[in-house]
N, C-alpha and C positions, 0 to 999 in steps of 0.2 A: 541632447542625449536622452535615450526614455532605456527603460529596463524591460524586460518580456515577464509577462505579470505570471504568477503563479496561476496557473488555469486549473480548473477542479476538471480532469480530464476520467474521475470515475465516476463512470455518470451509467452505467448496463445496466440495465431491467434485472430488480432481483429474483429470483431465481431458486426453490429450495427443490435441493434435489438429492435422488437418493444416493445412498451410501455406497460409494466403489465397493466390491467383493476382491479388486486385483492385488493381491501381494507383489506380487514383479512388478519392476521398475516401469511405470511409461515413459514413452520417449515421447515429444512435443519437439514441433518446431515455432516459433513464436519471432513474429515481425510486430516490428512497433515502429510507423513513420509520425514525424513530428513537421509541421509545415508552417513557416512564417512566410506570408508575402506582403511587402510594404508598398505602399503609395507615391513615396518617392526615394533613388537611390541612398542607400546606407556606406558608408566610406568607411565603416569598422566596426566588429564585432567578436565581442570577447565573450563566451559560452562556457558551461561547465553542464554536463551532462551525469545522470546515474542511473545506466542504461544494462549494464551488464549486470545477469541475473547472480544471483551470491551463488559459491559455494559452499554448500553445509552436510553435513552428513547424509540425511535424505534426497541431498540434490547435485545429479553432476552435469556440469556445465560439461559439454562436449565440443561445441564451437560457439565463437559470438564475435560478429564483425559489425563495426559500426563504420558508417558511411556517411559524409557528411558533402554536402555541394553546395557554393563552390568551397572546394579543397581547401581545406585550412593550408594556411602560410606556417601557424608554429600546432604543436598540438600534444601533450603528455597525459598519462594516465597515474593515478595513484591512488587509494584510498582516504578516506575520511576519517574522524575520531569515531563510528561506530563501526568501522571495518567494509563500507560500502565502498565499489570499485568507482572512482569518479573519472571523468575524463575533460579536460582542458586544455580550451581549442579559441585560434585568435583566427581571422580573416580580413585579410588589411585590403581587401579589392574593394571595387565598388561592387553594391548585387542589389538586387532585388526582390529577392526571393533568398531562404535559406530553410534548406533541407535535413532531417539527420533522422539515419535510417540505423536501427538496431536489427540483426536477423542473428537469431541463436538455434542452437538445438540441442537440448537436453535432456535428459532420464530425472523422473522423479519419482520414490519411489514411498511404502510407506511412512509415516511419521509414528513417534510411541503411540504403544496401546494405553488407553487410560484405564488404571488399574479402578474399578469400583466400591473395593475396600474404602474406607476411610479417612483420610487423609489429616494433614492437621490445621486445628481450625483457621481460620485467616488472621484471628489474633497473634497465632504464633509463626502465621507464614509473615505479617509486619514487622514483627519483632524480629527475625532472623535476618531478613534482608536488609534493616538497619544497623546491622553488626556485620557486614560485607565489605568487604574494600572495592572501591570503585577502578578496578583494571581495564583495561584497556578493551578486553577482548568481552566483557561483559555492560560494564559500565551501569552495573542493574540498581546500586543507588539514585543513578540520577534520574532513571526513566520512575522513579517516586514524585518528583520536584514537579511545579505547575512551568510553562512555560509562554512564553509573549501569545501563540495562539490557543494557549489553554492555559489561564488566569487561575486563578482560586474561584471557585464558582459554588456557593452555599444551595443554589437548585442543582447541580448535578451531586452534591451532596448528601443531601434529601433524598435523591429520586435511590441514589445507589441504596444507600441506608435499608431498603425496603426489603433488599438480597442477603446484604452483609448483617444480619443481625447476630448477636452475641454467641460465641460459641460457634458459629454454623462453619460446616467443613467447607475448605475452603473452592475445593473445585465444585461442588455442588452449590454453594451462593454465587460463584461466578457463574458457572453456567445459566441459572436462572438469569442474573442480569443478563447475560446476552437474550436470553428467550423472552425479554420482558420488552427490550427495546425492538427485538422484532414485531413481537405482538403489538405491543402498543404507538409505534412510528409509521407514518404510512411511505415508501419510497416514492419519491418526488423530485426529479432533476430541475423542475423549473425554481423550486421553494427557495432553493437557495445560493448561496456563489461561496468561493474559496474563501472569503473573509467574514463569510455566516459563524456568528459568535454559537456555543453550548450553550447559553442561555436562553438564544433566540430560536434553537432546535427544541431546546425543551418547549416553550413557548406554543410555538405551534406546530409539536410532534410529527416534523416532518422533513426528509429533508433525502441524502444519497449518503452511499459508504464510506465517502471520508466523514460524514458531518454522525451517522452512527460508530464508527470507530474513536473518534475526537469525543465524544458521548462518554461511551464506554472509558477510554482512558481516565475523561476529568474526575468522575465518578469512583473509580479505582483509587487515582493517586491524592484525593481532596481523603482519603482514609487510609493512605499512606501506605499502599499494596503498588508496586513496580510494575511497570504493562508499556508496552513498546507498540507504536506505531508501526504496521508493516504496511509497504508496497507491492503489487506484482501483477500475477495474472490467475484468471480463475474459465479453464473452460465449462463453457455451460450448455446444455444441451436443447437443440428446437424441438417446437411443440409435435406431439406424435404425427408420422405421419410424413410429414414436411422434410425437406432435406436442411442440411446446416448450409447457413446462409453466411457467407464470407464477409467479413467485414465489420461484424456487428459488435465483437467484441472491446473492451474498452479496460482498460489497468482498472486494479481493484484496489481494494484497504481492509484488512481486519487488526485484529489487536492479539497480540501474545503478551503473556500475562505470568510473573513468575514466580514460582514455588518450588524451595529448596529440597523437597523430595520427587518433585516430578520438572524439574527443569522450565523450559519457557513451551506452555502451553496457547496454540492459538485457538482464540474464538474469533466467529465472524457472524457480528450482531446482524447484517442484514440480508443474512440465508440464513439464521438462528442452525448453526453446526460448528462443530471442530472442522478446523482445516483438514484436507484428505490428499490424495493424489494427483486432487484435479488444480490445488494451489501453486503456483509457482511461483517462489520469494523472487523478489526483485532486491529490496533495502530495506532496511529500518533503521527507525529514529526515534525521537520523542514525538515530533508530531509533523504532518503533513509537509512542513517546510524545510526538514530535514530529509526529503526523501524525494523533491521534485526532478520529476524526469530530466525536462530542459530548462534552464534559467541564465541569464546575461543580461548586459549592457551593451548595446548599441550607439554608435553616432548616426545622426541622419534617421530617415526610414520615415518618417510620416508617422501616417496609420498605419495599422497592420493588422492582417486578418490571421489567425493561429485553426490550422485542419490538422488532427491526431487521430490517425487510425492505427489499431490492432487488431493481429490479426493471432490467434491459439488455434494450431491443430496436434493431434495424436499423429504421429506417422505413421503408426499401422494402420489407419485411414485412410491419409492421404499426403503427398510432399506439404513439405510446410508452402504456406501461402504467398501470394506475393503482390494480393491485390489490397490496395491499401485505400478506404473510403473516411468520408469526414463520419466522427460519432453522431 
């Protein structure tokens, strides 16, 4: 029996780009294949996917079909304790290969304005969200709390400390921290793997968007400010000139951060911006392993090789995509 390991499948070329002018909704279509092939046959496999993009006030899901080959034998769909759509799916044949295709399309439209008035400092955005009751549809005490992949960490302690000092309002030393780990992190998919600890980022300042978003958080919650791991898609645009090249895209990570007068704010440390129209939530959690696309247990199967392509188009561009390359 072996398990399908968490793959750090954000791995795209950062990217800062400028600021959408569109108030009207984009409409996106968005494919996301996911590919195991094993070495030798597998006799059963139990999967649980979180593939279906949320809906939330800024974002409407219009359609989203997943496809899974070979055909699951049993398969139901529900949510999780953070309100992510999960889906659970058993395959009792033999195979060789297992498939599972996501293809959505949906409107996304702006997120709030950030008001640049004043705010209230982070001392008192701490204190109000530790007088919160932990509901269901929020749960914003516990995205405070360290977790199995974000420990208590006294260097991501340190490093935040530099943003949050005393008094300072709170979205204006948030911000800065996201703008500090862009400036100072260099993005590097080789540097590190889904089990790269916060301390070994800090270490050697380098790393890709989960391991900056996991940054960010431990940083946050180690001073006890609430900030959620998000998943999803961010399209990005090719260099002038050049057409957009299919296939290159890859699921993203930033962090939403929250405060009781301005709701759950996202930053994304590694295109140092607010999320905009070009983000497309997929889940969130506390951290990375609350939000993994595909994960199961297998019987059988060997080795096995894992190819994840995604694919973000605008459809006033062009039909959503349907060609699906390894990252």
């Amino acid at each position: 029996m072996i398990t399908h390991p968490h793959t750090n499948t954000h791995s795209h070329t950062p990217l800062l780009l400028s600021p959408s002018s569109l108030t009207l909704p984009t409409r996106y279509g968005v494919s996301h294949q996911t590919s195991y092939t094993y070495t030798s046959m597998v006799s059963q496999s139990w999967q649980l996917t979180r593939l279906t993009p949320r809906r939330l006030p800024w974002q409407v899901v219009l359609s989203c079909v997943l496809q899974v080959e070979p055909v699951p034998d049993e398969s139901r769909e529900g949510t999780d304790c953070f309100g992510n759509t999960v889906t659970h799916f058993g395959i009792y044949s033999m195979h060789r290969k297992l498939t599972v295709r996501m293809q959505s399309v949906l409107d996304v439209g702006s997120r709030l304005n950030l008001d640049p008035r004043p705010h209230l400092a982070w001392e008192q955005v701490r204190a109000a969200a530790q007088t919160l009751p932990a509901v269901a549809d929020t749960l914003i005490p516990l995205m405070a709390f360290s977790t199995v992949l974000l420990p208590p960490s006294q260097a991501a302690q340190t490093y935040a400390a530099r943003s949050l000092t005393p008094g300072r309002d709170w979205l204006q030393a948030l911000t800065e921290f996201m703008h500090r780990i862009h400036d100072e992190f260099k993005f590097d998919p080789a540097a590190t793997t889904v089990s790269t600890s916060v301390d070994e980022v800090l270490s050697q300042r380098r790393g890709v968007c989960q391991d900056f978003a996991h940054l960010m958080l431990a940083g946050l919650r180690s001073h006890g400010l609430p900030a959620r791991y998000v998943s999803g898609y961010l399209l990005t645009d090719s260099p002038q000139g050049q057409p957009r090249l299919m296939g290159v895209d890859a699921s993203h990570a930033w962090v939403a951060a929250y405060s009781p007068t301005l709701g759950w704010v996202e930053f994304d440390p590694t295109n140092r911006q607010h999320a905009d129209q070009r983000y497309i939530t997929l889940a969130w959690g506390r951290d990375f392993a609350d939000v993994v696309p595909v994960t199961g247990v297998i019987h059988g199967g060997g080795e096995q090789e894992l190819l994840v392509g995604v694919n973000v188009q605008p459809l006033a561009w062009s039909a959503c995509a349907e060609q699906v390359s390894e990252p």
